[in-house]
C-alpha positions in Angstrom: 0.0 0.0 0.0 1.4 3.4 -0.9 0.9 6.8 0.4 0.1 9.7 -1.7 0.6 13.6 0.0 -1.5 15.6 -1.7 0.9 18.6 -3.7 -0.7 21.6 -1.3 -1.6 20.3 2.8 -0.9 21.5 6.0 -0.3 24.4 7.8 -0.5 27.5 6.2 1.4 31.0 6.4 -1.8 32.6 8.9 -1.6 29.4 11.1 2.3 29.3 11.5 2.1 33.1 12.0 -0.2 33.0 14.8 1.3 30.1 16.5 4.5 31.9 16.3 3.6 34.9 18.0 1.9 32.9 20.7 4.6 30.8 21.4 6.8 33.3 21.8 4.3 35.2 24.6 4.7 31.6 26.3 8.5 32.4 25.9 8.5 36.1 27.4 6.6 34.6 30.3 4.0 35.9 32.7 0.1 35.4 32.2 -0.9 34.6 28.3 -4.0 33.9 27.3 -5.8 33.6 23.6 -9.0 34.9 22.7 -10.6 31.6 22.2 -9.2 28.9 20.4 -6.1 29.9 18.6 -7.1 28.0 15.9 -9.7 25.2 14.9 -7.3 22.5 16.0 -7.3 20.8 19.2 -4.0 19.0 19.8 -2.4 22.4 18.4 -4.4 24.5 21.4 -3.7 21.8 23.4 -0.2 22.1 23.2 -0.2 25.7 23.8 -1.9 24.9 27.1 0.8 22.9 28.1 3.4 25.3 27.2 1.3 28.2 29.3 -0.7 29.4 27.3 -4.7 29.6 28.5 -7.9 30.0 26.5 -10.4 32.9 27.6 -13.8 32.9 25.9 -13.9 36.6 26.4 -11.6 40.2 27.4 -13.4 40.1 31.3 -11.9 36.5 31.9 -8.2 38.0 31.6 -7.3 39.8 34.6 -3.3 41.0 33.4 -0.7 39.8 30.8 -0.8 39.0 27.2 -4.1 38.6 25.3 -3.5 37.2 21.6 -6.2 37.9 19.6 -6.7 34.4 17.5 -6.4 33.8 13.9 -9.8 34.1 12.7 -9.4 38.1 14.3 -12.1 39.9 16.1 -14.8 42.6 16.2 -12.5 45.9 16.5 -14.1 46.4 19.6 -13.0 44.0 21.5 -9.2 45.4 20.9 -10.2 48.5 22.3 -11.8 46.9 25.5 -8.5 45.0 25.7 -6.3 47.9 25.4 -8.8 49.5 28.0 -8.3 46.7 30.2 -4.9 47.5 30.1 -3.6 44.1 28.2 -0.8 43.7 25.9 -2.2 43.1 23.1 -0.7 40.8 20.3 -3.2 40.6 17.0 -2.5 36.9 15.3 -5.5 37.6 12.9 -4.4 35.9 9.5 -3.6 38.6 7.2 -5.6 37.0 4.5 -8.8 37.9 7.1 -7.8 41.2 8.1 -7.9 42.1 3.9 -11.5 40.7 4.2 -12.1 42.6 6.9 -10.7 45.7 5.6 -13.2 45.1 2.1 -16.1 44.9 3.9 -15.5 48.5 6.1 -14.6 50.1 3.2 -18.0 48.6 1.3 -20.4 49.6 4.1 -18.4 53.0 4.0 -19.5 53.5 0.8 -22.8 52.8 1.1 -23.3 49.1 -0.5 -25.3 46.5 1.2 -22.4 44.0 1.9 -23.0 40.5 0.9 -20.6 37.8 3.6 -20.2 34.3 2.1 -19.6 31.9 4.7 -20.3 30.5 8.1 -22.5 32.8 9.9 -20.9 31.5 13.5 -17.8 30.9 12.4 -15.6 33.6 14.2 -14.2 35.0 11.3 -17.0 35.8 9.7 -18.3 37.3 12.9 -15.6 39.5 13.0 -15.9 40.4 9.4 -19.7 41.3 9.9 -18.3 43.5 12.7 -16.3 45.8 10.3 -18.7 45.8 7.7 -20.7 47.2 10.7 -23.1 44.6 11.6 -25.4 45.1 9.0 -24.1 42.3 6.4 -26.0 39.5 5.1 -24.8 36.4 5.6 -25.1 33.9 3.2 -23.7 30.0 2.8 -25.5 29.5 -1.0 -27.8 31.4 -3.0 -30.7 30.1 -1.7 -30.1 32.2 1.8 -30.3 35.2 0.0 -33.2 37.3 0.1 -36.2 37.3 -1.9 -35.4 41.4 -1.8 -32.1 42.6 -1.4 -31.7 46.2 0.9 -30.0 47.9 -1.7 -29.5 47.7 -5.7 -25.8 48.6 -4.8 -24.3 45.3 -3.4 -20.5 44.3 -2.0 -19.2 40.9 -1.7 -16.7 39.3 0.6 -15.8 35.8 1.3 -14.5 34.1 4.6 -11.3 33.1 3.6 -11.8 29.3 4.1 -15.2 28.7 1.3 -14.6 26.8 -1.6 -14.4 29.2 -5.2 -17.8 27.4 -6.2 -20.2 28.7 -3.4 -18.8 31.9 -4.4 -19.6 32.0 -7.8 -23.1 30.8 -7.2 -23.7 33.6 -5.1 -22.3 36.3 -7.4 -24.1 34.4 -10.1 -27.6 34.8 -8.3 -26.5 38.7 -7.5 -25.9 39.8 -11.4 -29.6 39.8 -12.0 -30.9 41.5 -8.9 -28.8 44.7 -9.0 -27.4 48.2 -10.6 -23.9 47.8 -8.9 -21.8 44.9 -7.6 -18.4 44.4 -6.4 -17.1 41.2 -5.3 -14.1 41.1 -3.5 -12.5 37.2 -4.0 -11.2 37.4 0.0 -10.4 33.5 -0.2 -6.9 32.7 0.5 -4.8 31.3 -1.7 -3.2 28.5 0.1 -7.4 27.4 0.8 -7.6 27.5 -3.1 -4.3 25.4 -3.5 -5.4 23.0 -0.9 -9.1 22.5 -2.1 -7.7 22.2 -5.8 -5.1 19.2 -4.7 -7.4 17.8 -2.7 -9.8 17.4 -5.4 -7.1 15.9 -7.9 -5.6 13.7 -5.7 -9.0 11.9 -4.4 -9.8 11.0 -8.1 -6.7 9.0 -8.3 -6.3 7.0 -5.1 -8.4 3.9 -3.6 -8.2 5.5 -0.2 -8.4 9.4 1.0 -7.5 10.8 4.6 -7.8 14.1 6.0 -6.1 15.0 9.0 -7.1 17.7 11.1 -10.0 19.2 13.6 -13.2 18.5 13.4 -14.1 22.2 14.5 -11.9 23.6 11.4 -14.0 24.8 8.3 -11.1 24.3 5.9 -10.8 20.6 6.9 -14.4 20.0 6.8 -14.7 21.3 3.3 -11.6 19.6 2.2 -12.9 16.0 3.1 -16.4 17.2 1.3 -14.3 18.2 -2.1 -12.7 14.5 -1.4 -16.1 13.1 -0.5 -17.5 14.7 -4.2 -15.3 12.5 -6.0 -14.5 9.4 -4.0 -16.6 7.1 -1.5 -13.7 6.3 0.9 -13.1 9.2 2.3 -11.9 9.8 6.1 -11.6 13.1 8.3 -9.0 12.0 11.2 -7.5 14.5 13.9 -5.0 12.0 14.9 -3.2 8.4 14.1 -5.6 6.9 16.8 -8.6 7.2 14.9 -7.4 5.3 12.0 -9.2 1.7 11.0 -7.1 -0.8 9.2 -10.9 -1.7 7.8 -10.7 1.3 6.2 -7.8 0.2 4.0 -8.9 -3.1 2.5 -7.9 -4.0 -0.5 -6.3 -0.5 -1.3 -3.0 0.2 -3.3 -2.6 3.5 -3.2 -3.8 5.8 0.2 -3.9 9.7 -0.4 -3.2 12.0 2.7 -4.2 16.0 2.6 -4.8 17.8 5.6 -6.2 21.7 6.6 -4.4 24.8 6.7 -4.5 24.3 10.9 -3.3 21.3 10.9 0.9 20.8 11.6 3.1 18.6 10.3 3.7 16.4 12.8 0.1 15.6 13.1 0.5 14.7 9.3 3.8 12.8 10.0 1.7 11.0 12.6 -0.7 9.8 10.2 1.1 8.7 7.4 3.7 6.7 9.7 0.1 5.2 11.0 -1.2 4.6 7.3 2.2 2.6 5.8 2.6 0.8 9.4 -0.5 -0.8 8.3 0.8 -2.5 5.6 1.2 -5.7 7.0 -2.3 -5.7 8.4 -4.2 -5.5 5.2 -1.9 -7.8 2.6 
């Protein structure tokens, strides 16, 4: 049985980044806390734990020290409360959702009725429909729009994470319902790279894993791509979930993984996957 990596998996330049700078708070010591999960992947935030490094679900919950504000960012108000609160602040918001954040103020600035695909509880879109001024519509397909839109004059962002496709059905349904539209393409490119190796690599391979937390939207939509176009498909956070059943009678395994998901949990996997070999011959 052989193992396939898919060309684009893993960790990517927003999820390094933010586990950088909060690693290094550990480092600088005293009290550092992140503003919920640092990112949608549990052994990753639990490792942070063990190195110091506590969760708070909100700014009231930290009393002193460091407060890093998580990858997915936040509602600009709650760096002012922080800053009030008299907090160091470090901002780990990937800068792929601060440019999406940044599209939507400026849209709602000028007057368009913004348009957010995504999740609406996600907390990056949250944070997005906080700059945009909490007005935004908030839609996952085109059938969540609106039977009448709030304005002939409509802007569209993206959480970083969706898959190309739910965005073009979305503009696609726009076109014919107003004067104006501008449409932002906020999705990130290593999502894009990810979704579109993913999607290549499933139709090719008896067998396709992805590794990574169940709470993470990128993973999620990677093993639906992979779900799309092959029936043995598997969504994993660690080694210990594997099943040799899963592996019967396949020659060739393919491995891809989210953008929150490090390479040692990926490592973990595939030395998992090819020990198996001698189970399933």
């Amino acid at each position: 049985m052989r193992v396939v990596v898919a060309q684009h998996a893993g960790i990517c330049y927003g999820v390094e980044r933010a586990l950088k700078l909060a690693g290094e708070a550990a480092d600088a010591g005293g009290p550092v806390h992140t503003l919920g999960p640092l990112i949608h992947n549990p052994q990753a935030v639990q490792a942070l734990r063990d190195r110091g490094v506590e969760v708070a679900d909100s700014v009231d919950q930290v009393v002193d020290g460091t407060l890093v504000i998580r990858s997915h960012g936040v509602d600009p108000a709650v760096i002012v409360q922080a800053d009030a609160a008299g907090l160091a602040v470090i901002d780990a918001t990937c800068p792929f959702v601060s440019t999406a954040q940044r599209h939507a103020a400026d849209l709602a600035r000028e007057g368009y009725a913004v348009v957010i695909v995504g999740e609406a509880e996600h907390p990056e879109v949250e944070g997005i429909l906080a700059h945009a001024g909490g007005s935004a519509l908030i839609v996952q397909r085109a059938v969540d729009l609106p039977a009448r839109l709030p304005s002939k004059r409509v802007g569209v962002v993206v959480q970083t994470t969706q898959s190309p496709s739910r965005l073009e059905e979305v503009v696609a349904a726009l076109l014919g319902s107003v004067n104006e539209l501008r449409v932002f393409n906020t999705i990130c490119s290593a999502t894009a790279k990810r979704q579109k190796a993913a999607d290549e690599l499933a139709r090719t391979v008896d067998v396709m894993v992805v590794v990574g937390g169940r709470n993470s939207g990128n993973t999620t939509r990677l093993a639906e791509i992979c779900r799309a176009v092959n029936e043995r498909v598997y969504h994993v956070e660690t080694a210990d979930e594997l099943d040799p059943a899963w592996f019967a009678d396949a020659e060739v395994v393919g491995v891809t993984a989210g953008a929150s998901t490090p390479d040692e949990q990926i490592a973990g996997v595939i030395a998992a996957i090819e020990a198996l070999n001698d189970d399933v011959r």
